[in-house]
VMD Tcl script that builds the backbone (N, CA, C; Angstrom):
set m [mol new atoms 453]
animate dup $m
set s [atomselect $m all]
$s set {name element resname resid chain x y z} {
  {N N UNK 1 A 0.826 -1.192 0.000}
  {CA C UNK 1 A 0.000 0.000 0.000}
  {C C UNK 1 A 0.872 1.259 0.000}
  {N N UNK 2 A 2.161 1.166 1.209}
  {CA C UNK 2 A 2.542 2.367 1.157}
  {C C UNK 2 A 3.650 2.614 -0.597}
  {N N UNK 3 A 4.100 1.538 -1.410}
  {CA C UNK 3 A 4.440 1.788 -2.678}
  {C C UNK 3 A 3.335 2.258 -3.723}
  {N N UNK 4 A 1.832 2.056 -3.493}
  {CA C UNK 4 A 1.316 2.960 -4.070}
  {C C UNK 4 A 1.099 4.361 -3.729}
  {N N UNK 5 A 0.618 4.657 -2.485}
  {CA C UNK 5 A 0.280 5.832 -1.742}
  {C C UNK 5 A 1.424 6.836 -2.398}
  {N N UNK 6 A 2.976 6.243 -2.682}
  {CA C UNK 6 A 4.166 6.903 -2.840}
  {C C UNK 6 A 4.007 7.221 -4.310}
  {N N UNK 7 A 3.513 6.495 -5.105}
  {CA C UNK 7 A 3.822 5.988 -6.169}
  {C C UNK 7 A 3.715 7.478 -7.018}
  {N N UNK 8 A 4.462 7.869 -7.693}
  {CA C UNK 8 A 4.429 9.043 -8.495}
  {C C UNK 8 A 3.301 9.563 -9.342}
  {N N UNK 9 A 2.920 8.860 -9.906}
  {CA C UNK 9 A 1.915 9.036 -11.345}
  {C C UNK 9 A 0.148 8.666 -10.651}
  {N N UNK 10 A -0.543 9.570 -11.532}
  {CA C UNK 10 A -1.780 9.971 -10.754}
  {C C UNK 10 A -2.948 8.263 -11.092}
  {N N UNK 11 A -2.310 8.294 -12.115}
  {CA C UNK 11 A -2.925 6.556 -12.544}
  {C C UNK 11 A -2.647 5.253 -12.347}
  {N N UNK 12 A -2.573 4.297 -12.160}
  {CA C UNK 12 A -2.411 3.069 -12.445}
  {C C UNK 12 A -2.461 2.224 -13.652}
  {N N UNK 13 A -1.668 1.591 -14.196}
  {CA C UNK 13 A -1.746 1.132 -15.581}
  {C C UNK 13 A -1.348 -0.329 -15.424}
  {N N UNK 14 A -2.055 -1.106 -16.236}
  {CA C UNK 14 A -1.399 -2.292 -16.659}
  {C C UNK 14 A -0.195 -3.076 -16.332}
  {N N UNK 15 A 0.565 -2.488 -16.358}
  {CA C UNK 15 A 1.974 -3.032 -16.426}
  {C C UNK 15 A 2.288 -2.647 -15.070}
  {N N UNK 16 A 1.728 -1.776 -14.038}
  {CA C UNK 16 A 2.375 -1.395 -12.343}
  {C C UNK 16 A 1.555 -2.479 -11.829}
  {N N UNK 17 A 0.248 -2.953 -12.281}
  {CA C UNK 17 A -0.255 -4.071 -11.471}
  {C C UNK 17 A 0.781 -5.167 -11.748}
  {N N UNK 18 A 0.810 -5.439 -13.088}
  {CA C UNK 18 A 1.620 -6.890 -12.936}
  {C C UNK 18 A 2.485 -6.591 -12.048}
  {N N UNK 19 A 3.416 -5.537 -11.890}
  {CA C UNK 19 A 5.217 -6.050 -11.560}
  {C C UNK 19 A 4.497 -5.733 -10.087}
  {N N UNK 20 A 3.679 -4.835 -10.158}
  {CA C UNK 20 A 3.588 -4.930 -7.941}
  {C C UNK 20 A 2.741 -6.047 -7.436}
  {N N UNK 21 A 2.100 -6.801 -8.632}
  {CA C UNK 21 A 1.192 -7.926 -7.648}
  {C C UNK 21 A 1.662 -9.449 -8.427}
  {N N UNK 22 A 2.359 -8.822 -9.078}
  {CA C UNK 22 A 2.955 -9.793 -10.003}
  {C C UNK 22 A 2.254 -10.993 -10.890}
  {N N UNK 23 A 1.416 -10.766 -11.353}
  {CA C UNK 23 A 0.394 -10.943 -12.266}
  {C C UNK 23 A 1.249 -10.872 -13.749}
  {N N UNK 24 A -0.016 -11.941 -14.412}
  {CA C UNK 24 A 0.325 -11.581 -15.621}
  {C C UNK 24 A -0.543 -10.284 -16.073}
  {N N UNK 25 A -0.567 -10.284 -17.656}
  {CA C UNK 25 A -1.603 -9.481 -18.370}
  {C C UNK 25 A -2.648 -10.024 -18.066}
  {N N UNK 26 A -3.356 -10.718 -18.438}
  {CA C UNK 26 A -4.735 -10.515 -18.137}
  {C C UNK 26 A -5.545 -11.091 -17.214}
  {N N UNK 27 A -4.368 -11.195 -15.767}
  {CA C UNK 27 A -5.193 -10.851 -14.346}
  {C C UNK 27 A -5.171 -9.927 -14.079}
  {N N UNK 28 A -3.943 -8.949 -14.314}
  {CA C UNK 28 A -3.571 -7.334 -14.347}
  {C C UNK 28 A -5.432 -6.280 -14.843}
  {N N UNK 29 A -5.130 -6.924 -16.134}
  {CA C UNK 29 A -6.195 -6.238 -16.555}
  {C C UNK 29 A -7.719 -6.124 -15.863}
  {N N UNK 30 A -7.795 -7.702 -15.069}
  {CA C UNK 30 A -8.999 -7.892 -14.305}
  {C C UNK 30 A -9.482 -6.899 -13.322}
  {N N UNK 31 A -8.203 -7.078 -12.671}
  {CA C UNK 31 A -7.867 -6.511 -11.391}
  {C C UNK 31 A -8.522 -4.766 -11.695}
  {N N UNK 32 A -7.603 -4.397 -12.654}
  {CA C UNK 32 A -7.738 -3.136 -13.179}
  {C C UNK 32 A -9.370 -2.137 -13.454}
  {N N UNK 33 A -10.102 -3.741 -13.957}
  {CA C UNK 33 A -11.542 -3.425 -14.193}
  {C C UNK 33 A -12.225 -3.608 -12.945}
  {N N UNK 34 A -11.901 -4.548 -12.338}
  {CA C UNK 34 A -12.431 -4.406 -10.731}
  {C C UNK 34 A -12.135 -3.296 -9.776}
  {N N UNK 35 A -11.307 -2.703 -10.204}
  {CA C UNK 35 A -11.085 -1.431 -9.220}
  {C C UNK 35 A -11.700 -0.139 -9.959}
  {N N UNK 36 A -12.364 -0.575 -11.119}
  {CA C UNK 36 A -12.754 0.635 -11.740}
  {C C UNK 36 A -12.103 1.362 -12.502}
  {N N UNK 37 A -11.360 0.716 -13.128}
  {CA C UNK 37 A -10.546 0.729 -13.971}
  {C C UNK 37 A -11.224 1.361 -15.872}
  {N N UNK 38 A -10.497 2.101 -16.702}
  {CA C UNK 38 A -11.430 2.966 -17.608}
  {C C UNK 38 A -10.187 2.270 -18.586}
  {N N UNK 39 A -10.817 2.508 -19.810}
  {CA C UNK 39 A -9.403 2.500 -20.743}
  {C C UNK 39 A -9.480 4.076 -21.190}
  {N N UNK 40 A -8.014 4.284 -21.831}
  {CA C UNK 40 A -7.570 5.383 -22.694}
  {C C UNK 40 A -6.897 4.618 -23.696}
  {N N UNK 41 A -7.547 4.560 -24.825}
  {CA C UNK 41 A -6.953 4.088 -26.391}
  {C C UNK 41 A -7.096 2.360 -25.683}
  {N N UNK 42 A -5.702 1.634 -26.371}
  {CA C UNK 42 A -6.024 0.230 -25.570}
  {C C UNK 42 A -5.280 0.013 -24.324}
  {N N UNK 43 A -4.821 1.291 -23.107}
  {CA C UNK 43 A -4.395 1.094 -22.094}
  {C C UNK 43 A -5.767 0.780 -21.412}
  {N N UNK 44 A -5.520 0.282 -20.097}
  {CA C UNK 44 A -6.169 0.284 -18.950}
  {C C UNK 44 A -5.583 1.253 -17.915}
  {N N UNK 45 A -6.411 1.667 -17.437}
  {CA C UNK 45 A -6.154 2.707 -16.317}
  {C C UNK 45 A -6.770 2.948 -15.216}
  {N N UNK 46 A -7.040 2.966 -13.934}
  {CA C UNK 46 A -7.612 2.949 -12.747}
  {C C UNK 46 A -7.131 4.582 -12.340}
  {N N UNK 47 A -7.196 5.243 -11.324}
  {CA C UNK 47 A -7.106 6.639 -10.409}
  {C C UNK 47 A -6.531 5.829 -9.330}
  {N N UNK 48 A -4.932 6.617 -8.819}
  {CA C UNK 48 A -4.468 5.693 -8.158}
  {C C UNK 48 A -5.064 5.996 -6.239}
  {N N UNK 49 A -5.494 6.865 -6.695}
  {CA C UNK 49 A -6.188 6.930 -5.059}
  {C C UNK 49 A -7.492 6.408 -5.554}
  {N N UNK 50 A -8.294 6.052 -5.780}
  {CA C UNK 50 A -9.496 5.101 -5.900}
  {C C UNK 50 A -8.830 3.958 -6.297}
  {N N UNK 51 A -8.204 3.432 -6.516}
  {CA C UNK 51 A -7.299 1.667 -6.471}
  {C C UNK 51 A -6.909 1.459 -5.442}
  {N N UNK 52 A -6.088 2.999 -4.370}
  {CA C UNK 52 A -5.513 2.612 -3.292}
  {C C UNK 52 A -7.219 2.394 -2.124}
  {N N UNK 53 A -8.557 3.443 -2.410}
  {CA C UNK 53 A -9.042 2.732 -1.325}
  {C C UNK 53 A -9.909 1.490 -2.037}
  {N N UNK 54 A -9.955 1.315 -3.088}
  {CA C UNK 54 A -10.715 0.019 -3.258}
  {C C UNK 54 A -9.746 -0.701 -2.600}
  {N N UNK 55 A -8.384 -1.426 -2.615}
  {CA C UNK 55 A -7.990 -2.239 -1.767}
  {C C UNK 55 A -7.358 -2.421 -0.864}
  {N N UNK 56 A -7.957 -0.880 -0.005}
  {CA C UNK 56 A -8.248 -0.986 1.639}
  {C C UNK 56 A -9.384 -1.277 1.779}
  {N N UNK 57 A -10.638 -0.795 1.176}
  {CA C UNK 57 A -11.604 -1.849 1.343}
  {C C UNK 57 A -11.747 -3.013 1.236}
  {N N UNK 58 A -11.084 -4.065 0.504}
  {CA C UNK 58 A -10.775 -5.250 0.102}
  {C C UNK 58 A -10.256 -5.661 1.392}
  {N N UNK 59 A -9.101 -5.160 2.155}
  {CA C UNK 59 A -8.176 -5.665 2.709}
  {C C UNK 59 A -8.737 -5.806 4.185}
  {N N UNK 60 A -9.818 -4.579 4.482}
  {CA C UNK 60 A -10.453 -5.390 5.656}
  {C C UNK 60 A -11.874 -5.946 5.645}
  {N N UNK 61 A -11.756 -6.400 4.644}
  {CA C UNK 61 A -13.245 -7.337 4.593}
  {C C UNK 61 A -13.004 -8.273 5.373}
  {N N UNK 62 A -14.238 -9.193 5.114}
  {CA C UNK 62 A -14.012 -10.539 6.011}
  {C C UNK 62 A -13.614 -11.682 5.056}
  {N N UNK 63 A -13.798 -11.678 3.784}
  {CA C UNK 63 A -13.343 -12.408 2.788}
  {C C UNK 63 A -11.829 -12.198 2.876}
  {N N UNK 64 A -11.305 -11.302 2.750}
  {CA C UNK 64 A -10.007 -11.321 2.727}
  {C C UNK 64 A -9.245 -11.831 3.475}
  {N N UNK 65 A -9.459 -11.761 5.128}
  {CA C UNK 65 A -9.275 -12.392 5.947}
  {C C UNK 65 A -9.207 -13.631 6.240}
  {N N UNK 66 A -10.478 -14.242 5.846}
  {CA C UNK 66 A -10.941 -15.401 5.276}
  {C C UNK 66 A -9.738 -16.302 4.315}
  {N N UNK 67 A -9.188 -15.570 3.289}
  {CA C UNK 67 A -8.469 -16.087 2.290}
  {C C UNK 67 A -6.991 -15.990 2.665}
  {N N UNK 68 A -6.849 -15.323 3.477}
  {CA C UNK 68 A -5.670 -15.110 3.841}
  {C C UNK 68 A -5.287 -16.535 5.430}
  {N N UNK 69 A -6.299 -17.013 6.099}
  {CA C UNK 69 A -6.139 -18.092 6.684}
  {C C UNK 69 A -6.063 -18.752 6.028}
  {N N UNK 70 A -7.159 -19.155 4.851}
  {CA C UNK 70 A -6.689 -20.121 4.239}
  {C C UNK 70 A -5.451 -20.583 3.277}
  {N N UNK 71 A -5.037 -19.777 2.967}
  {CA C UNK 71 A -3.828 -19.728 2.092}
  {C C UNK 71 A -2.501 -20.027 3.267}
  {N N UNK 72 A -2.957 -20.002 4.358}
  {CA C UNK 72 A -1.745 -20.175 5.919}
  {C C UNK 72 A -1.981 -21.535 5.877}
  {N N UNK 73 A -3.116 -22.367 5.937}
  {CA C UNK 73 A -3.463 -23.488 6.029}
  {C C UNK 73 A -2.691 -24.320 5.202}
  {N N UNK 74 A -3.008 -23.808 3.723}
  {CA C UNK 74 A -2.700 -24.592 2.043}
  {C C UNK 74 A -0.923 -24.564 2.648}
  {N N UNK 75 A -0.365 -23.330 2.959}
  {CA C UNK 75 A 1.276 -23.667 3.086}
  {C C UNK 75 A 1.535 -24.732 4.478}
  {N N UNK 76 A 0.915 -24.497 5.146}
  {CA C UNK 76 A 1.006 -25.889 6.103}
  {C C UNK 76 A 0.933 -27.236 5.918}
  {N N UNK 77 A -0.261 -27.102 4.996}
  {CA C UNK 77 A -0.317 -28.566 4.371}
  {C C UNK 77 A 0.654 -29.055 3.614}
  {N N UNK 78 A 1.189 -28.529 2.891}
  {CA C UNK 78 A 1.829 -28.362 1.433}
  {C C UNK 78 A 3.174 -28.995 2.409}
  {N N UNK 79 A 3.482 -28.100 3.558}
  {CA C UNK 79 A 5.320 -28.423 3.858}
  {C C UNK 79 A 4.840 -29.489 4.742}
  {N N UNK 80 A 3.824 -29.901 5.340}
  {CA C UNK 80 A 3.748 -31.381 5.888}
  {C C UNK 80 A 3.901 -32.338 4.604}
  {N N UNK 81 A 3.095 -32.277 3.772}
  {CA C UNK 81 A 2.932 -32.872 2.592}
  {C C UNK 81 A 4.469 -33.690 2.212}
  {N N UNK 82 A 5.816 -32.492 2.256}
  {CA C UNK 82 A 6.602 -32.377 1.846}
  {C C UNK 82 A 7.591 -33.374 2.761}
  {N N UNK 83 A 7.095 -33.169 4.192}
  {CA C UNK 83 A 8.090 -34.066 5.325}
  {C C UNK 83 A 7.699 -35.359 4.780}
  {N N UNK 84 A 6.061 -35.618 4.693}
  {CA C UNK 84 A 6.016 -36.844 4.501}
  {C C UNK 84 A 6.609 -37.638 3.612}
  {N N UNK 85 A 6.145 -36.882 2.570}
  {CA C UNK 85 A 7.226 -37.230 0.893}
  {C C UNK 85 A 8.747 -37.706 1.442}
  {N N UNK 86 A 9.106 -37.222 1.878}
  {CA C UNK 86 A 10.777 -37.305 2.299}
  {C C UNK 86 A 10.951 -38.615 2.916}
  {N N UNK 87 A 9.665 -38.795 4.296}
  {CA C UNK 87 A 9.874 -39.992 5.045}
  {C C UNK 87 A 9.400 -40.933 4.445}
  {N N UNK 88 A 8.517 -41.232 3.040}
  {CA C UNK 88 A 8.335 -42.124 2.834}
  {C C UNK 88 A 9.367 -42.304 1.596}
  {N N UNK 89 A 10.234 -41.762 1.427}
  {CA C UNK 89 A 11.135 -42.178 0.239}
  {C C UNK 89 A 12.331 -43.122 1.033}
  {N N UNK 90 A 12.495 -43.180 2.474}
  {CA C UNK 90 A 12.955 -43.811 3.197}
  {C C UNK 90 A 13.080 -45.158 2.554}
  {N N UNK 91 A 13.598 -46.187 3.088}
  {CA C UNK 91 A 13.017 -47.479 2.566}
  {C C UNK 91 A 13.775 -48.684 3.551}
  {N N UNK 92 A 12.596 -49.048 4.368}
  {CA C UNK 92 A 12.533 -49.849 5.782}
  {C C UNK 92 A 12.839 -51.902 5.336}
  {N N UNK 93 A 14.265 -52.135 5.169}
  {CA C UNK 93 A 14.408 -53.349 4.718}
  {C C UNK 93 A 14.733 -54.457 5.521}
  {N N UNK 94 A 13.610 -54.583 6.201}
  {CA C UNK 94 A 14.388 -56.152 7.267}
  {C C UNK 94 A 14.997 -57.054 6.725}
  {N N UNK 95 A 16.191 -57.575 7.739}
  {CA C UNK 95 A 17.279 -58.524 6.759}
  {C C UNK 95 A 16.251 -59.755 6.698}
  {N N UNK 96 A 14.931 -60.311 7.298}
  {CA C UNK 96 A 14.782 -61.714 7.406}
  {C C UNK 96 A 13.104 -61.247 7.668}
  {N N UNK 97 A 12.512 -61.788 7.670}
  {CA C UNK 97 A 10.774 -61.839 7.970}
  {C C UNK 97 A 11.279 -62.517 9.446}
  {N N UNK 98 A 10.413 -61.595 10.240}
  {CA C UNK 98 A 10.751 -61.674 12.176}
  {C C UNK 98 A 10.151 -62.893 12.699}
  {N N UNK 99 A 10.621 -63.764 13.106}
  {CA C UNK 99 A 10.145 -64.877 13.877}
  {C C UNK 99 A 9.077 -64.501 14.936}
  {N N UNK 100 A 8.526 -65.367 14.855}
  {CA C UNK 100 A 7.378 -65.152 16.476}
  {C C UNK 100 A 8.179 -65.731 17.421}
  {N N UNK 101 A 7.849 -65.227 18.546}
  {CA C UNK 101 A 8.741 -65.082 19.876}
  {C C UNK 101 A 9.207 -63.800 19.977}
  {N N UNK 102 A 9.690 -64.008 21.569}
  {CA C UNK 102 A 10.561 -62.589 22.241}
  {C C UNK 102 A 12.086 -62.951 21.521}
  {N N UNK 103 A 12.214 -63.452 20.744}
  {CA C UNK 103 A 13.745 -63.283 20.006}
  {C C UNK 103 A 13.877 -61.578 19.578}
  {N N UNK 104 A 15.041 -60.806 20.206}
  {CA C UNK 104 A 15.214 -59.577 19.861}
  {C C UNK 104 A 15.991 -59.577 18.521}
  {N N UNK 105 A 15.462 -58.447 17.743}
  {CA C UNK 105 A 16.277 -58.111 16.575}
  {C C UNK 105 A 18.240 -58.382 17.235}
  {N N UNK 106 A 18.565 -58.566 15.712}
  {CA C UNK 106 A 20.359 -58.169 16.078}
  {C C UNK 106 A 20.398 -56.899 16.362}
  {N N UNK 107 A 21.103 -56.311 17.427}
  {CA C UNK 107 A 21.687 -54.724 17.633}
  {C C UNK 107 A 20.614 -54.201 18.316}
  {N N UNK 108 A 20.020 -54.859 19.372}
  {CA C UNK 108 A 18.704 -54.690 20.175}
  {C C UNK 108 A 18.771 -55.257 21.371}
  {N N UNK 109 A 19.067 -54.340 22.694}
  {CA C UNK 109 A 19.328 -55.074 23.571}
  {C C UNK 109 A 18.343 -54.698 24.614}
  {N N UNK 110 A 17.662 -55.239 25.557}
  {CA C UNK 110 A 16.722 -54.691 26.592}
  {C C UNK 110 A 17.218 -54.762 27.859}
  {N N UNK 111 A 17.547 -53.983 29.135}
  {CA C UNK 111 A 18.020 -53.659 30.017}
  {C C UNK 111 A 17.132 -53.334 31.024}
  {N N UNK 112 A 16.574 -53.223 32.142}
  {CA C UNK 112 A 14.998 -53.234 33.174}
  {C C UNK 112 A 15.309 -51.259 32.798}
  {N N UNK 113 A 14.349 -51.055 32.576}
  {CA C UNK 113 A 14.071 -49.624 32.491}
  {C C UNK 113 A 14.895 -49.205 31.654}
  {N N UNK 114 A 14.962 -49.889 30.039}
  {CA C UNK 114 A 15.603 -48.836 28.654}
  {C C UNK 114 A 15.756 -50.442 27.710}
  {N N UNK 115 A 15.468 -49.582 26.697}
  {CA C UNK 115 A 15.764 -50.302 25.121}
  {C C UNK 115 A 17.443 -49.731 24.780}
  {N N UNK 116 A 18.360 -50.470 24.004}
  {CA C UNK 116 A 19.390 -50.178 23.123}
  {C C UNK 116 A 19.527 -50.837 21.845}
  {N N UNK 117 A 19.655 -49.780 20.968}
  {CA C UNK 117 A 19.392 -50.575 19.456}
  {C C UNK 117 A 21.122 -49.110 18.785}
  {N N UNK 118 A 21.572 -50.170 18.211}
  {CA C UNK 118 A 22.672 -50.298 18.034}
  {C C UNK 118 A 22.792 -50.131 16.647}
  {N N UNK 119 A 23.148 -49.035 15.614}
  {CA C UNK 119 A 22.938 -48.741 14.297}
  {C C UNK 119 A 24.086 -48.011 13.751}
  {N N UNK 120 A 24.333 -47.992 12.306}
  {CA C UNK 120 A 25.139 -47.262 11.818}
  {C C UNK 120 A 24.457 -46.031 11.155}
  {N N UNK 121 A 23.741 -46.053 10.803}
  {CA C UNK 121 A 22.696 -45.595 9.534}
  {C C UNK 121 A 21.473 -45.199 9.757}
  {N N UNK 122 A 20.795 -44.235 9.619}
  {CA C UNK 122 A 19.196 -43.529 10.108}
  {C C UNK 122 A 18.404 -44.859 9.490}
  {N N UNK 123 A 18.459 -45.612 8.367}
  {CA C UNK 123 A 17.900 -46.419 7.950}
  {C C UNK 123 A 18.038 -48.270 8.727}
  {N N UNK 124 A 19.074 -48.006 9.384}
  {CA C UNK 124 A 19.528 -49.748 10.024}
  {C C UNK 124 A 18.850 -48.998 11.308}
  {N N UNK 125 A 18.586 -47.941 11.586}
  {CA C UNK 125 A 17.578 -47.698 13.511}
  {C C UNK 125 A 16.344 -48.146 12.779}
  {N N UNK 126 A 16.229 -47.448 11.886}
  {CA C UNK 126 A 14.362 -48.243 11.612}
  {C C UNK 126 A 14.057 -49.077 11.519}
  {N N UNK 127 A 15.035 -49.923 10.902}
  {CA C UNK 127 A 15.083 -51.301 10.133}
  {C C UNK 127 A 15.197 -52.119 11.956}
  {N N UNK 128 A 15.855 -51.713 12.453}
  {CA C UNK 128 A 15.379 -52.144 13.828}
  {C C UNK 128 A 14.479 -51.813 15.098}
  {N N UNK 129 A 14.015 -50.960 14.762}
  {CA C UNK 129 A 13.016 -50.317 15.180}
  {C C UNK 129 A 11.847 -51.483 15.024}
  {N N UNK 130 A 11.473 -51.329 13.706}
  {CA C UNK 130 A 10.468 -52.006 12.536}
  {C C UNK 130 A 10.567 -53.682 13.139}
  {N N UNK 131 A 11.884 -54.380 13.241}
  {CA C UNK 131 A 12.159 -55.473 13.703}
  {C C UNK 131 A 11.137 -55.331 14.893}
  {N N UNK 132 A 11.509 -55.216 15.862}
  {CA C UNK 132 A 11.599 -54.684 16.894}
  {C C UNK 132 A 9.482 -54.971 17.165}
  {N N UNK 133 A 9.220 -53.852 16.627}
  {CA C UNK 133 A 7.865 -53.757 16.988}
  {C C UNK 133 A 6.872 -54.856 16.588}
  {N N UNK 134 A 7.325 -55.748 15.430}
  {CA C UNK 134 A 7.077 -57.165 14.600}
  {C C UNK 134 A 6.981 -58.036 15.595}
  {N N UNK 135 A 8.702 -57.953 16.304}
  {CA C UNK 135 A 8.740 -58.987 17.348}
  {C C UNK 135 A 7.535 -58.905 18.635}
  {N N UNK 136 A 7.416 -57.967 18.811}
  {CA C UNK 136 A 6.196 -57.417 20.135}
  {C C UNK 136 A 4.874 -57.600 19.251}
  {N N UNK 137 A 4.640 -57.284 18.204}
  {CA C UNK 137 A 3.375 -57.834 17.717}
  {C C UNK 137 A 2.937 -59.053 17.579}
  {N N UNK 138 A 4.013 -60.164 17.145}
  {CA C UNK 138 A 4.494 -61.347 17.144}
  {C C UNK 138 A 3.507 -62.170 18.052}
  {N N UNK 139 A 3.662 -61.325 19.268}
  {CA C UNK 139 A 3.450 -62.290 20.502}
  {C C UNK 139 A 3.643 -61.575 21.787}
  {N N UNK 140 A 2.985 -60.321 22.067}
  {CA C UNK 140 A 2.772 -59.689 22.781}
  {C C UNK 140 A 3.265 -60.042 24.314}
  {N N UNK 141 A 2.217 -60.878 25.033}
  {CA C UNK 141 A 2.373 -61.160 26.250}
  {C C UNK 141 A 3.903 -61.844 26.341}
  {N N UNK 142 A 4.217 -62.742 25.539}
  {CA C UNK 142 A 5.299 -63.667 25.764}
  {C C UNK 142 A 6.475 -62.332 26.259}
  {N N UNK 143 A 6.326 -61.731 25.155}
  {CA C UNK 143 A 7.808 -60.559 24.970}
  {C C UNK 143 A 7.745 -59.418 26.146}
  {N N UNK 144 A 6.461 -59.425 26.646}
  {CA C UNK 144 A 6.188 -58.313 28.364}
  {C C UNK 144 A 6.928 -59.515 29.188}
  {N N UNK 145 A 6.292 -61.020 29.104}
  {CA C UNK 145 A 6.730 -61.909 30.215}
  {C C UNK 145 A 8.697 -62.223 30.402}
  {N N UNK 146 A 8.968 -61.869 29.119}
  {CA C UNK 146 A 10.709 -61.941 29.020}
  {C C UNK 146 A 11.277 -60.425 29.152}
  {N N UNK 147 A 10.525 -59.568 30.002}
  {CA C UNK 147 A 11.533 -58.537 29.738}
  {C C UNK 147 A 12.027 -58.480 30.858}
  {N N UNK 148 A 13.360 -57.671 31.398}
  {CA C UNK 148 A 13.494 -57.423 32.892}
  {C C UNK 148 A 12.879 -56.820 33.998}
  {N N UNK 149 A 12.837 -57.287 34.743}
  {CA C UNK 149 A 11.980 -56.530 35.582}
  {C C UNK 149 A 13.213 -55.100 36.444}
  {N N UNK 150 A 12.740 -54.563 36.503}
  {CA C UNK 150 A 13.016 -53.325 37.348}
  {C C UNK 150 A 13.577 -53.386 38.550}
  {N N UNK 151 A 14.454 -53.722 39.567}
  {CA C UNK 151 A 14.575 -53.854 40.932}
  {C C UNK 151 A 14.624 -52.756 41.804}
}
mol reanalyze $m
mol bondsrecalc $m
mol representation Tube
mol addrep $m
């Protein structure tokens, strides 16, 4: 707002919408007719103080507001979107299909009050991790009844 308020020239034209809202031509031009915008020959032209309060009126509507959460939302989604993408390009390879029983993965040790899993690689913790939770699905009670107890 305050680069128009400043803005030298008594009009608005075509080509100051694109580069300040960065538009092409003919959203520029939209824009232009929505603010009341006139032509001279085949320019478009708006009055730059009636452009500047049409969108201060715009700007505290409730629509605007409105669009402006939502567009906070869409980038939230978008960079979750993006973690996920990442974590699922991962790729979780157990050396063996997990036996039933409390048999612990290799590099998995249980101690009364803590797990240790033993890895080189962000991908060999999952890969035992993944073991790991197979084995406890496996056979639930057995693998609570073999763990240490606490003293």
């Amino acid at each position: 707002m305050e680069e128009l308020r400043g803005f030298p020239a008594p009009v608005i034209d075509r080509a100051t919408v694109e580069r300040m809202f960065q538009v092409r031509r003919r959203r520029a031009n939209q824009i232009l007719a929505r603010m009341g915008g006139y032509q001279v020959g085949r320019t478009g032209l708006v009055e730059r103080h009636i452009f500047v309060a049409n969108l201060e009126a715009i700007a505290a509507g409730e629509e605007f507001h409105y669009e402006q959460r939502r567009r906070v939302r869409v980038h939230e989604k978008l960079a979750e979107a993006r973690r996920i993408a990442r974590a699922k390009q991962v790729k979780i390879q157990p050396a063996a299909p997990v036996p039933a029983g409390p048999k612990l993965p290799s590099g998995v040790s249980i101690a009364p009050g803590e797990i240790r899993i033993a890895f080189d690689t962000p991908e060999t913790l999952l890969t035992r991790l993944f073991e790991l939770s197979q084995t406890i699905a496996n056979d639930y009670e057995e693998f609570v009844a073999k763990l240490p107890q606490q003293q």
